[in-house]
N, C-alpha and C positions, 0 to 999 in steps of 0.2 A: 162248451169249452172250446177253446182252443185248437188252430190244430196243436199233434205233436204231446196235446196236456194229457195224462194220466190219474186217474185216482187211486192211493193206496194207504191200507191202513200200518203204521209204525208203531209198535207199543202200545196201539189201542187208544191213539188219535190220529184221526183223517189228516193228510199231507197231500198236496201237492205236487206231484213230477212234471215237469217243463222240459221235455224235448227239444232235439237243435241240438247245436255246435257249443263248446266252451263250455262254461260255469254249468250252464242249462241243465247241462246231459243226467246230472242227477243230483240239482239241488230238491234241498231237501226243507221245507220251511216249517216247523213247529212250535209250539207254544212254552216257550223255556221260561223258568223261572223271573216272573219280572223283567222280559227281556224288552227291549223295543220292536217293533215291527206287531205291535200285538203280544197281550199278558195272557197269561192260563185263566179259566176260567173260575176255577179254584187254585187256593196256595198248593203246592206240592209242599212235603215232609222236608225241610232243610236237608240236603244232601252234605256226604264227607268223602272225605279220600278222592285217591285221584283219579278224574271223568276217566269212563267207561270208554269202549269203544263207539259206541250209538252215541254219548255224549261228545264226541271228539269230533264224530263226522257232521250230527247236527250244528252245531257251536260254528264249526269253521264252515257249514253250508250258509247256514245264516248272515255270517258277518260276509263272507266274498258273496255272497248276493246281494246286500244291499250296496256295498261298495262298489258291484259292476255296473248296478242301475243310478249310481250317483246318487244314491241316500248318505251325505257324511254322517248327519246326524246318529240315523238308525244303523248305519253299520257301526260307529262308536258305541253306541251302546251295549254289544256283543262282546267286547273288550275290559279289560281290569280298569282302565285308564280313559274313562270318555273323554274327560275334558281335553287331552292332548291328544287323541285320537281323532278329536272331531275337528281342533286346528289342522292336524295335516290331512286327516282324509278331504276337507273343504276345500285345501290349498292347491291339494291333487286336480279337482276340475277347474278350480276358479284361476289360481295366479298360474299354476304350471297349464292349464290348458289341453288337458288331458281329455279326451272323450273316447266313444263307440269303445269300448275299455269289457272285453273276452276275458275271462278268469277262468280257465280248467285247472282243476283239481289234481292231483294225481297222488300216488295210494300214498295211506296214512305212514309214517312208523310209530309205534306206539301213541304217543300224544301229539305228536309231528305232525304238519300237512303241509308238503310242496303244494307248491302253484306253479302255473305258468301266465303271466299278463300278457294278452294284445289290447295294442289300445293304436289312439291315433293321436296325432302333436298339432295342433293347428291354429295359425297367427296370419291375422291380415293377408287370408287367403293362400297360405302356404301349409301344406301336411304334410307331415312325414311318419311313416310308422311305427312305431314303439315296442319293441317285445324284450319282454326279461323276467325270470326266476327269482319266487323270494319263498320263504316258507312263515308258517303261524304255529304256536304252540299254545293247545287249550290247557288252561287247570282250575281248580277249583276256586272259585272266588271266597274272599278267607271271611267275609260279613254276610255275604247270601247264599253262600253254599250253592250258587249258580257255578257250570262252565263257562266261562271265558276264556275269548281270548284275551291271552299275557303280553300286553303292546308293550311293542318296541317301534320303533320310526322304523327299524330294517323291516317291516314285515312290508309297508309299502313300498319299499324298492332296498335292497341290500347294502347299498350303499350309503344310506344314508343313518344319519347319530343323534343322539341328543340336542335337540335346539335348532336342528335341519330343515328346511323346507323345499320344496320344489317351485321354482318358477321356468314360465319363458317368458323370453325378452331381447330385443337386441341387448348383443353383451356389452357390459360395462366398455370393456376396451377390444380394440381388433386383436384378431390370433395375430401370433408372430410364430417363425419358424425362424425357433431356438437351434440356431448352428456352432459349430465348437472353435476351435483356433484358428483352425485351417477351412474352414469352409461346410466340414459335413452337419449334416441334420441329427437333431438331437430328439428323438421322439423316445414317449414314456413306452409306447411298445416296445423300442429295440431297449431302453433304459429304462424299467421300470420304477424305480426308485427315483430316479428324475420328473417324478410325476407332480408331486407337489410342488417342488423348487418352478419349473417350469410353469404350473399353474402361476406363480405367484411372480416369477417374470415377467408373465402377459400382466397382469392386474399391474403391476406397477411400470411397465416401458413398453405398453402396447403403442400408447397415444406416441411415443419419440421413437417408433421403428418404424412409421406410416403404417399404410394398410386400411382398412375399412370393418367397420364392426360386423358380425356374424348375428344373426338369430337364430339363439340355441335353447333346449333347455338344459338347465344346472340344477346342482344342489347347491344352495345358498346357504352356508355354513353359519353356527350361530357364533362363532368364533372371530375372529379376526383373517381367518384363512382363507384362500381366495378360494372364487366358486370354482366348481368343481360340473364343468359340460358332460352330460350324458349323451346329448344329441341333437345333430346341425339342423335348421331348417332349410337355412338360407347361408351359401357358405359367404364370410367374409375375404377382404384381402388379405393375405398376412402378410405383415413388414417381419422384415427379415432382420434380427436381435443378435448379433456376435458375442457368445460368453469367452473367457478366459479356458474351459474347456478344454479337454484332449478325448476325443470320442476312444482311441486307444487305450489311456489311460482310465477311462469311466468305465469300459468294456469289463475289461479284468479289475477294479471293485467291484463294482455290478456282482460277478461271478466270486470273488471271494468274499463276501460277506453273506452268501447263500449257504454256505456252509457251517454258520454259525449263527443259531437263534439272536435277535438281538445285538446286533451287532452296527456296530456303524465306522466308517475311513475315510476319512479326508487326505487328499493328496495336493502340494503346492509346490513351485517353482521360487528355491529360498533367494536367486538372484533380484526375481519381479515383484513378489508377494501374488504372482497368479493363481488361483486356482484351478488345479488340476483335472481333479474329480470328488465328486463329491457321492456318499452311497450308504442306504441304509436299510437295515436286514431287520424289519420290528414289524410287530404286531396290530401295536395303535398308529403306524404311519405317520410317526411323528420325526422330522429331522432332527436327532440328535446328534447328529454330524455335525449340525450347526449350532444348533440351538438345545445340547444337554448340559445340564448343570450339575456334576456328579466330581465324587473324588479322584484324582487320579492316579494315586497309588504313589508308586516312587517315581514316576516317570517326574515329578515334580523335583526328584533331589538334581536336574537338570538344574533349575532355579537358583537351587538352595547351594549347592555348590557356585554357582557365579556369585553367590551373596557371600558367600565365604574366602572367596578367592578376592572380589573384589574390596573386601573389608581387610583385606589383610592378616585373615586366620591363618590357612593355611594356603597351599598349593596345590598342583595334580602331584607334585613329586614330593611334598610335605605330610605331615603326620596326622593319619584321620583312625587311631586306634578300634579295630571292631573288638568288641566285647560283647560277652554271652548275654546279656542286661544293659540296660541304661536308666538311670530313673532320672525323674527331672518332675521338680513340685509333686512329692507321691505317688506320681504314677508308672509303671515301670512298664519299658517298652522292651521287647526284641526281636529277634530275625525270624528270618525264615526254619522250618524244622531242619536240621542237618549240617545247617552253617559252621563249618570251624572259625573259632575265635583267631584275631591275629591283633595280639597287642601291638606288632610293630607296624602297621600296615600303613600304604598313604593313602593320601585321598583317591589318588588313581584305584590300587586297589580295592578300596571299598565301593568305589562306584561301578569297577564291571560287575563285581560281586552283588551289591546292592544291599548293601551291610547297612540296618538302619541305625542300631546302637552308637556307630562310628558318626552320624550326620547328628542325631540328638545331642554326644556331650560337647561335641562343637559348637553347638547353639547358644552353651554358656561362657562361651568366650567374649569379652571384650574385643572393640567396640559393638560385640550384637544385642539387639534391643527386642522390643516387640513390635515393634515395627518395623525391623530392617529386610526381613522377607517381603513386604509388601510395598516396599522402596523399590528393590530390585526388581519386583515385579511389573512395579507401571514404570516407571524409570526406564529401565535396561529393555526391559520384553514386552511394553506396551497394552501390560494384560489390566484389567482391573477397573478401567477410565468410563466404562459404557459408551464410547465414544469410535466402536469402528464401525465402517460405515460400507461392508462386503458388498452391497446390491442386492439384499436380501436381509431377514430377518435373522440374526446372530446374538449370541453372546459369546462377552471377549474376556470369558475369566474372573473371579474373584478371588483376592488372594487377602481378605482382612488380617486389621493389625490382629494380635491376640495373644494374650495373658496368662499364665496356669497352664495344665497341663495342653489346650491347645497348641500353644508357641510352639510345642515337639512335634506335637502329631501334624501339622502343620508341614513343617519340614520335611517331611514323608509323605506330603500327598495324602494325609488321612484329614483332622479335626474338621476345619471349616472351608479350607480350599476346594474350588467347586470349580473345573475344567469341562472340556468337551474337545472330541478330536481336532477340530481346526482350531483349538488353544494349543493344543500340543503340538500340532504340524507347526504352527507359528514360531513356538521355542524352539524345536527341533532348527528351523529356518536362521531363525538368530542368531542361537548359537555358534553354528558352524560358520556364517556371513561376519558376526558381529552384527550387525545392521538389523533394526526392525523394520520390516515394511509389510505394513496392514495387509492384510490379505484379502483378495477381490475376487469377484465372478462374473462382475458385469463392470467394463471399463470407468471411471471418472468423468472421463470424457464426455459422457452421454449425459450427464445431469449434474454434471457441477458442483456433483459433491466432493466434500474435503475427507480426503483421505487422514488417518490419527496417525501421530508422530511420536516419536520416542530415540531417546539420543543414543541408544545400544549398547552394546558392548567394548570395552574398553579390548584392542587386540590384541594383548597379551591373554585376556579371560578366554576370547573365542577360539585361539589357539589349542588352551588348555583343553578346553570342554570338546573342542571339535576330537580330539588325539583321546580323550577318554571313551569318547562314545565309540570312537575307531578301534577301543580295546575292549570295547563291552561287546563288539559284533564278532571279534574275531577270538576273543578268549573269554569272556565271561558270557553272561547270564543270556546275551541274546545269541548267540553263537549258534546254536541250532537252527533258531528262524535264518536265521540271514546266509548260514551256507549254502553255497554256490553259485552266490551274486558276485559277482566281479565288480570292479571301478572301485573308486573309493568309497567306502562305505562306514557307518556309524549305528548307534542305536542304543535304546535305551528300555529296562522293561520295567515293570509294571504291576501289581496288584492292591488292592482296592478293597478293604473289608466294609462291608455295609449290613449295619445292624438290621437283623433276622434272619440276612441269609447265611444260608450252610456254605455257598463255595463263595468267593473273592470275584469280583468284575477282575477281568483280564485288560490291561494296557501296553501299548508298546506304541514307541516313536522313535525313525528310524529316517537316516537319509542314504541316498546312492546321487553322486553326483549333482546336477542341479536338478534332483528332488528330494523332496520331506514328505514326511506320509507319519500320521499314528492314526490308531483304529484304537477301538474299545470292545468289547465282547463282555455285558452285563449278566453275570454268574460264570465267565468262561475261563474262572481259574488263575492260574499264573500266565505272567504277562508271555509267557513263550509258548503257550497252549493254545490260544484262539488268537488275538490282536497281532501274535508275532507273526503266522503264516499269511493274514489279511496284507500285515505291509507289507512282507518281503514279495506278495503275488504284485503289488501295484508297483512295488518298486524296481521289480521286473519288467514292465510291462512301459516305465515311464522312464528307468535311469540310461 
């Protein structure tokens, strides 16, 4: 033998000890049930429940053994899942170019085992070295009553998801250094949440910022999502990319949407249709800042009063009755718990209030239709068209016609209306402008795209709607958020019921001067509990 080799008996089969550094120091190689690397010599008695601890250490000595020696095949086989195990453990040395690959062990918890990886990166004579933490979970395999490991793509590097792979390669396009209005650097360290936006900047305006490609390795998403660099071999140029940005203003999102699971705010400039900031507090790292599709509670009766005002219903200072009930095609809607009824109330005051009963029996007014929300909608506020064109992946609202008791709920931001904060930061923009103008993050200029058009608001509407929200901030429903902001200010709140959950998505949209901001906070209650302190932080920070 070896040096460093040991012989010792486990459970009353001879094993193997490999001395040295890493993985070595005390794998452990035995005859598991059907496993690869070598079968038992007889069947073992099907095993149940869940591995032992000697099954936990053997199983995960096994699979990071062969894996360190560059066996894809035989270390898949240690796992629940060969067939996918054995595409990315492959991919690990072939496309991504992984080698000399150290795997220490470190202690179990229960079914648990951390690792630690060193390995090395190497292309066309360039290395760089590789180290990072991922963990494996044994259990019982549910047809052979073998331990396995329970693959997941994270157990070969954490970052990685379903349909993931590892390559290196020079990158698709050169790095850019994403800077903001004025000049500062926009990095996912100081902005974490800027991380994917920014990836997906470089993927689409590397090539029109100059610069030169980098050889990295990424994870190459199975998604549409741009890859995602682990680490440079070979640094490129990077062209320097100007967003619509306010590093001040992304700062403070950034920080108030950490305080609320789930959460996301968009902030814009309602004179330019700039974007602000943009910022997201979620689990799956998904923009839904941009790109959520979710109901927006009443911050929608925004809309629905320009539809009303502009049809000739009523007014901000005309008659919008709140009652305890409303029913409309059998179904009966009402307010919030504690709301006093006010037969004589206007529009104004049902909308600081946020009176739904009072927006439902208005919706049976002549000339309104089933379609006339959804007029107003792409019409007036340019929502609904799939046709904006932010410099990035977006959705710009759906506001469908709709029939039955939809047409109500509808009105209220519940049935089939499906928003996301930069739809509401939009309206919010309009409203108070009159004027739609598309909201961006990366100039026109740059690629020649057409920005989406929409003929606005009539200035009598914008007046109205702008002096309502001015009364919803300072004596209704948003009044708490929004005190101690100065300038002019407005807003609007929010909640959201979504079948199964126990509490209400939280919304609020809100402006101070030449900014607009709404956030969402998904389970966060009333629109004044989570989304409202998120804008009044950005509106601070940007009015």
């Amino acid at each position: 033998m070896g040096k460093g080799v040991k012989v010792a008996v486990v459970g009353g089969v001879f094993a193997v000890m490999i001395g040295g550094a890493g993985y070595g120091a005390y794998n452990i190689v035995s005859a598991l049930d059907g496993g690869g690397g070598g079968s038992a010599g007889a069947a073992e008695t099907r095993r149940s429940g869940p591995p032992d601890k000697e099954e936990v250490r053997e199983t995960a000595d096994a699979f990071l053994g062969a894996w360190e020696k560059g066996q894809a095949a035989e270390a898949a086989s240690y796992t629940n899942n060969a067939a996918d195990a054995g595409v990315l453990l492959t991919a690990y040395g072939e496309e991504a170019r992984i080698a000399r690959v150290d795997i220490t062990p470190g202690v179990p918890r229960g079914a648990t085992v951390p690792f630690t990886v060193k390995a090395t990166v190497s292309l066309d004579g360039v290395s760089e070295p590789l180290r990072y933490t991922s963990a494996l979970t044994v259990v019982r395999g549910q047809t052979t009553g073998r331990a396995l490991v329970d693959w997941e793509p994270s157990v070969v590097h954490p970052d990685l998801r379903d349909g993931d792979t590892l390559v290196t390669e020079e990158s698709a396009q050169p790095p850019i250094e994403a800077v903001d209005r004025d000049g500062t650097v926009l990095t996912r360290e100081k902005y974490p949440s800027l991380g994917p936006v920014l990836d997906t900047l470089r993927e689409k305006y590397g090539d029109k910022a100059g610069g030169s490609p980098a050889v990295e390795l990424s994870i190459r998403h199975a998604t549409d999502e741009a890859d995602t660099p682990l680490l440079t071999l070979a640094e490129g140029e990077p062209g320097k990319l100007r967003t619509t940005l306010s590093a001040e203003v992304q700062a403070a999102a950034e920080k108030a949407v950490q305080a609320y699971p789930e959460s996301s705010v968009v902030a814009l400039k309602p004179s330019t249709g700039e974007v602000l900031a943009v910022a997201n507090n979620r689990d799956d790292g998904f923009n839904a800042a941009f790109q959520g599709q979710v109901a927006p509670g009443s911050t929608m009766k925004i809309i629905t009063a320009a539809m009303l005002i502009d049809n000739g219903v009523t007014s901000m200072n005309g008659p919008a009755p709140c009652t305890d009930t409303a029913t409309w095609q059998s179904q009966t809607f009402k307010n919030l718990t504690g709301m006093e009824p006010n037969e004589g109330a206007t529009l104004a005051n049902s909308f600081l209030r946020s009176c739904n009963t009072a927006f439902i029996k208005l919706i049976d007014e002549k000339p309104i239709d089933d379609a006339s929300l959804t007029r107003e909608a792409q019409e007036r506020f340019g929502l609904g068209r799939d046709d904006w064109k932010t410099g990035i992946a977006s959705f710009d609202g759906s506001v469908p016609a709709s029939g039955g008791p939809d047409r109500a709920a509808n009105a209220i931001g519940q049935g089939q209306v499906q928003m996301n904060p930069l739809n509401m930061a939009s309206v919010t923009a309009t409203a108070v402008t009159g004027a739609f103008r598309q909201p961006y993050l990366v100039s026109p200029e740059l690629d020649g795209r057409q920005l989406a058009q929409a003929k606005g608001l009539p200035s009598e509407t914008s007046a109205q709607l702008k002096e309502m929200m001015r009364l919803t901030a300072t004596q209704g429903t948003a009044q708490q958020a929004m005190s101690g902001l100065g300038g002019d200010i407005g807003a609007k709140t929010g909640s959201a019921e979504v079948d199964g959950n126990a509490t209400s998505d939280s919304w609020f949209t809100g402006f101070r001067n030449d900014v607009a901001a709404a956030a969402m906070a998904q389970q966060g209650g009333h629109g004044g509990d989570a989304a409202g302190p998120i804008v009044a932080a950005v509106l601070r920070a940007g009015g």
